[in-house]
C-alpha positions as CSV (number, residue, x, y, z in Angstrom):
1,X,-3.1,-10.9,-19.8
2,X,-5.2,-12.8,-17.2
3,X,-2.4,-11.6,-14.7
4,X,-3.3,-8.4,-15.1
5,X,-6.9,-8.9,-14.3
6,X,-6.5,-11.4,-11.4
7,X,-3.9,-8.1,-9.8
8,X,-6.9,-5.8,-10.6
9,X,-9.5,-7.8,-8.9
10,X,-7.2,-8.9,-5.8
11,X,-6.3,-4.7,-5.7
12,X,-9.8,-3.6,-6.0
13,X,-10.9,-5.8,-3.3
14,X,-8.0,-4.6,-1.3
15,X,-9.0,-1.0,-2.2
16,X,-12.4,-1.4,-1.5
17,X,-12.3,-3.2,2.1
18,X,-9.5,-1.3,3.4
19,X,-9.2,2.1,1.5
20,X,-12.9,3.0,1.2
21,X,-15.4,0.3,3.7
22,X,-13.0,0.4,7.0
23,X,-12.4,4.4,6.8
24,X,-15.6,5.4,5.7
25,X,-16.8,3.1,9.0
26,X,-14.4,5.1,11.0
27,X,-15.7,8.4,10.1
28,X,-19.3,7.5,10.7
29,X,-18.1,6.2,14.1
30,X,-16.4,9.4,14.7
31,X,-19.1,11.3,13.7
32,X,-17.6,13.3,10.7
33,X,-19.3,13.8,7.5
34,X,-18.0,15.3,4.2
35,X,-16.4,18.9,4.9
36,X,-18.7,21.9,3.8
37,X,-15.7,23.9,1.9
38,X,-12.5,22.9,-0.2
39,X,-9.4,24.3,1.9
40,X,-6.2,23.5,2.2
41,X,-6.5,20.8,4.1
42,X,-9.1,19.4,1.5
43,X,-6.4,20.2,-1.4
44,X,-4.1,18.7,0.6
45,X,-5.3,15.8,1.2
46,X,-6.4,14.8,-2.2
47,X,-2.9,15.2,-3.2
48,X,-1.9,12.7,-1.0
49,X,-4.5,10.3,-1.8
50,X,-3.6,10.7,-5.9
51,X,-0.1,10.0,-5.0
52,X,-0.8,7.0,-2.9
53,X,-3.1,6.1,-5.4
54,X,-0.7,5.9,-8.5
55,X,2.5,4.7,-6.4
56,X,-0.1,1.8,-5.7
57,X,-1.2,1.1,-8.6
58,X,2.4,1.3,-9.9
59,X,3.3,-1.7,-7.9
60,X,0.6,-3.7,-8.4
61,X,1.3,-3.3,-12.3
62,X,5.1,-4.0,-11.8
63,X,3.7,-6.8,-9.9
64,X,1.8,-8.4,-13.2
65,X,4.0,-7.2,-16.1
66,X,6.9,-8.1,-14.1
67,X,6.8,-10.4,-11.3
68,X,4.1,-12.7,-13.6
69,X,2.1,-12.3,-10.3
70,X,-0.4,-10.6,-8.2
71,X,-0.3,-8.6,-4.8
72,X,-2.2,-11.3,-2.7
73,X,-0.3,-13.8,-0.7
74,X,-2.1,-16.6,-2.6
75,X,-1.3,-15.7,-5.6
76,X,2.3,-13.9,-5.5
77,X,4.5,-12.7,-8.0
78,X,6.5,-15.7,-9.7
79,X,9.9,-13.5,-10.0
80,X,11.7,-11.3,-7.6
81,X,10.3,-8.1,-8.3
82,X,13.1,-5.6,-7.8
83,X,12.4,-3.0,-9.9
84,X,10.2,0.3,-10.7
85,X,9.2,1.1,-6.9
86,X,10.7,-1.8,-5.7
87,X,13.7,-0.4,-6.1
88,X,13.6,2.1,-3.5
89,X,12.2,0.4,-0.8
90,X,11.1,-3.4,-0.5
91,X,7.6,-2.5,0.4
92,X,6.5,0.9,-2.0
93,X,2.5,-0.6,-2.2
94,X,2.3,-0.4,1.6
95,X,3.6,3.0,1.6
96,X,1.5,4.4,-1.2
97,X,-2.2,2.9,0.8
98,X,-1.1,4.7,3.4
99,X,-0.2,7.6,2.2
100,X,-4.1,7.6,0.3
101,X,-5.2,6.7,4.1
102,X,-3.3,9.3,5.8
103,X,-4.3,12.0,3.1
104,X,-8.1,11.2,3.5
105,X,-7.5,12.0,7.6
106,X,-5.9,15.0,6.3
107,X,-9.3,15.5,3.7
108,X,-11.6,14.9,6.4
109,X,-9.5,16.5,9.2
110,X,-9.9,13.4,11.7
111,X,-7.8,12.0,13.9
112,X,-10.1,8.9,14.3
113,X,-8.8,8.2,10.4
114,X,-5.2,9.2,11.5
115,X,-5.7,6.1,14.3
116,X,-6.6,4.3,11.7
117,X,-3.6,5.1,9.4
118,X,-1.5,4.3,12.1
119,X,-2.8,0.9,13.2
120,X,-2.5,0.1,9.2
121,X,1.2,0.8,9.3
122,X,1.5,-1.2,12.2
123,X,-0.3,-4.4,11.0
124,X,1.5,-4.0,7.6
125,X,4.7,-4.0,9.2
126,X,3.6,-7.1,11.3
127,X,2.8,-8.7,8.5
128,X,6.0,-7.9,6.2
129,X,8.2,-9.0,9.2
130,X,6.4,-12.3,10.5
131,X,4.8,-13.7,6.8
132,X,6.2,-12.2,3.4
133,X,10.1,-11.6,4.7
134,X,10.2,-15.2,5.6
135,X,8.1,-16.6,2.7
136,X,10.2,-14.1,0.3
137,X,14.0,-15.9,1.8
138,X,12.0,-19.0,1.2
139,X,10.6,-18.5,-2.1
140,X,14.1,-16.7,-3.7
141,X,17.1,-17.4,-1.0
142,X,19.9,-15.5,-1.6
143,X,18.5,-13.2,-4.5
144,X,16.2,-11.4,-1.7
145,X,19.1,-11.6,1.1
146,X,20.7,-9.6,-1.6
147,X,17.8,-7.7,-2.3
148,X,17.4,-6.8,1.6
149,X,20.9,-5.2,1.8
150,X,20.7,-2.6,-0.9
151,X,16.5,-2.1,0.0
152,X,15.8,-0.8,3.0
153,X,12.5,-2.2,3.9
154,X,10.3,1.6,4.6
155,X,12.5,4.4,3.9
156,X,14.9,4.6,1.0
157,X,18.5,5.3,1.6
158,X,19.4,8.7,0.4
């Protein structure tokens, strides 16, 4: 049980810092505020923010109930989690905060948000490639070499 709170607090803050703080800075840099009228963009967009949302929040659950563990790099899951998202693609929680991000750019139709979408992507790949791929062959040898080769690391394999 406490894993499960100790993934909800290291998720919120996660949420919280860069989900909601760092994009709502963006848009008052950019200069945008909320839009005057639901469209289809609007619609849109909170589509793609619910879906991020709950593939997130499906990983960080696999992550406690199954992993014994938490998505913070301090305090990582115990067990090889290979399963629920992690079974199409190594690095499903990634994928579902940007897909929240890039459907609030969509929401607030700004490109300044898109940037910032993008430059997310690109700092979570750095980070997968140069800290948690090596720590992950450290921490469970040839179980995640195995892993690697059926998981592609961002797009599933159709």
């Amino acid at each position: 049980m406490f894993v499960l709170v100790r993934a909800a607090t290291y998720a919120t803050l996660f949420v919280v810092l860069v989900l909601v703080f760092m994009p709502a800075r963006v848009l008052l840099w950019s200069g945008i505020g909320r839009p005057t009228e639901i469209g289809v963009a609007q619609v849109g967009g909170m589509i793609l923010v619910a879906t991020g949302a709950a593939v997130a929040l499906w990983c960080v659950l696999t992550f406690a109930l199954i992993g014994r563990g938490t998505p913070a790099p301090f305090d990582p899951p115990r067990r090889l989690v290979t399963r629920g998202p992690y079974r199409f693609v190594r690095n499903p929680m990634y994928i579902g905060a940007g897909l929240a991000l890039a459907g609030a750019s969509l929401f607030y139709r700004s490109f300044a948000l898109l940037g910032y979408t993008g430059l997310f992507f690109v700092a979570a790949h750095l980070f997968v490639r140069f800290y948690e791929e090596p720590t992950l062959r450290r921490n469970f040898g040839e179980d995640y070499a195995t892993y690697c080769e059926a998981v592609r690391r961002w797009w599933p394999k159709l």
